[in-house]
C-alpha positions as a Markdown table, in Angstrom:
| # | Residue | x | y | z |
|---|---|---|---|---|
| 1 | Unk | 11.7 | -1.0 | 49.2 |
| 2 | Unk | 9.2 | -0.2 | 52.0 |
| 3 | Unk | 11.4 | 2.6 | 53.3 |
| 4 | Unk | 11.3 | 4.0 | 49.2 |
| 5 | Unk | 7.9 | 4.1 | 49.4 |
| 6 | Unk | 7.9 | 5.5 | 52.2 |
| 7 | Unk | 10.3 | 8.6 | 51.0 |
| 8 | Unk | 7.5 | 8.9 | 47.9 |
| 9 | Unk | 4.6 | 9.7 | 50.1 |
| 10 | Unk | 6.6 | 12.3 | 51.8 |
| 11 | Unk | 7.7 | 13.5 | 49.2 |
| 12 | Unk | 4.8 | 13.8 | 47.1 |
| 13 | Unk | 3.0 | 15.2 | 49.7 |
| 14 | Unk | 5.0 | 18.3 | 50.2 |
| 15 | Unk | 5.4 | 18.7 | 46.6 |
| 16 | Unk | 1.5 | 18.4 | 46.4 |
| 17 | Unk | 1.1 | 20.8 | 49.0 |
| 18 | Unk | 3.6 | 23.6 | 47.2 |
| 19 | Unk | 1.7 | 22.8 | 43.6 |
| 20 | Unk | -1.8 | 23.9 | 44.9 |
| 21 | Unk | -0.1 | 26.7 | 46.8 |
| 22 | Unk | 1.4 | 27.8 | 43.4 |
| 23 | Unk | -2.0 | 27.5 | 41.7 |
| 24 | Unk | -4.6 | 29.0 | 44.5 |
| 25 | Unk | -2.3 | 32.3 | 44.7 |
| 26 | Unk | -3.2 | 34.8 | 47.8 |
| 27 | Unk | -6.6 | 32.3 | 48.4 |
| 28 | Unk | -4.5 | 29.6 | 49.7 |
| 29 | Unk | -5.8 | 26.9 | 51.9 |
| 30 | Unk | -4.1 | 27.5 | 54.7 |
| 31 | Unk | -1.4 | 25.4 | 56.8 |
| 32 | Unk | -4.1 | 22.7 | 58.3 |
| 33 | Unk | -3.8 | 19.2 | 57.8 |
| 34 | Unk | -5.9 | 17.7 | 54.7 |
| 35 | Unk | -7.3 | 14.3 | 54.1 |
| 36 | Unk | -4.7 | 13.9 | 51.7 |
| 37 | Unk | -2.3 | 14.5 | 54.7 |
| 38 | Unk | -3.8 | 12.0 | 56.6 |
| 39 | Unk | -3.6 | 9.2 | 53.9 |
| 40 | Unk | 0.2 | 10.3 | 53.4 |
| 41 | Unk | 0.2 | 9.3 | 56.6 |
| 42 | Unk | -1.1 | 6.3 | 57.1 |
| 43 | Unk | 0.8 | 4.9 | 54.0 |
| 44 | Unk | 3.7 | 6.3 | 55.8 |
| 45 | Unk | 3.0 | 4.1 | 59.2 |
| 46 | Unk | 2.6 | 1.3 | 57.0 |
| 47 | Unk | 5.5 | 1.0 | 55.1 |
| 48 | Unk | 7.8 | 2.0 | 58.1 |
| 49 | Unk | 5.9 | -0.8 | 60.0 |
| 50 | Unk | 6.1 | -2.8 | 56.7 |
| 51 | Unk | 10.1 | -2.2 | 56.9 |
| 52 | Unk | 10.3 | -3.0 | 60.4 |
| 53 | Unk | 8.8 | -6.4 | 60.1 |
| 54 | Unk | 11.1 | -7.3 | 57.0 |
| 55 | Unk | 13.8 | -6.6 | 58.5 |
| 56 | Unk | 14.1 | -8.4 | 62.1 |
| 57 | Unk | 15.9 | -11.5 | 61.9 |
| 58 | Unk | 14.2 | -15.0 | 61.8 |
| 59 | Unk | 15.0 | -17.7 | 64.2 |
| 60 | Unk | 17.0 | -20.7 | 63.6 |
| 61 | Unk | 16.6 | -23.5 | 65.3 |
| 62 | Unk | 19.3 | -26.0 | 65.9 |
| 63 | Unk | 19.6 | -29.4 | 64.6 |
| 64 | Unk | 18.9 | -30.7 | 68.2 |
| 65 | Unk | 15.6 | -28.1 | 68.5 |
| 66 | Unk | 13.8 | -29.5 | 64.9 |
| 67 | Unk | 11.2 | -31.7 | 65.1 |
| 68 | Unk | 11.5 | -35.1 | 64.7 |
């Protein structure tokens, strides 16, 4: 799910990006990053990090390792 999520925000934020390109015409911002850009990517980071930790495998201890 977090690598969904993940997929949406990039998504999203190139779609974003050709939407106000559309609109603004011959004034268009220009190719620099935005803060929108930078909260894409954060959200991003944390649902690749969010993925990562999901998905490693949790220890099992033996029988002989449990406590008592």
């Amino acid at each position: 799910m977090s690598l969904v999520a993940a997929g949406l925000w990039v998504v999203g934020t190139i779609l974003g990006r050709l939407a106000m390109r559309s609109m603004q015409g011959a004034e268009s911002m220009g190719f620099g990053p935005t803060m929108g850009d930078a909260i894409a990517a954060v959200s991003v980071l944390a649902s690749l990090l969010l993925c990562g930790i999901r998905e490693r495998p949790t220890e099992t201890r033996s029988e002989s390792q449990t406590w008592q």
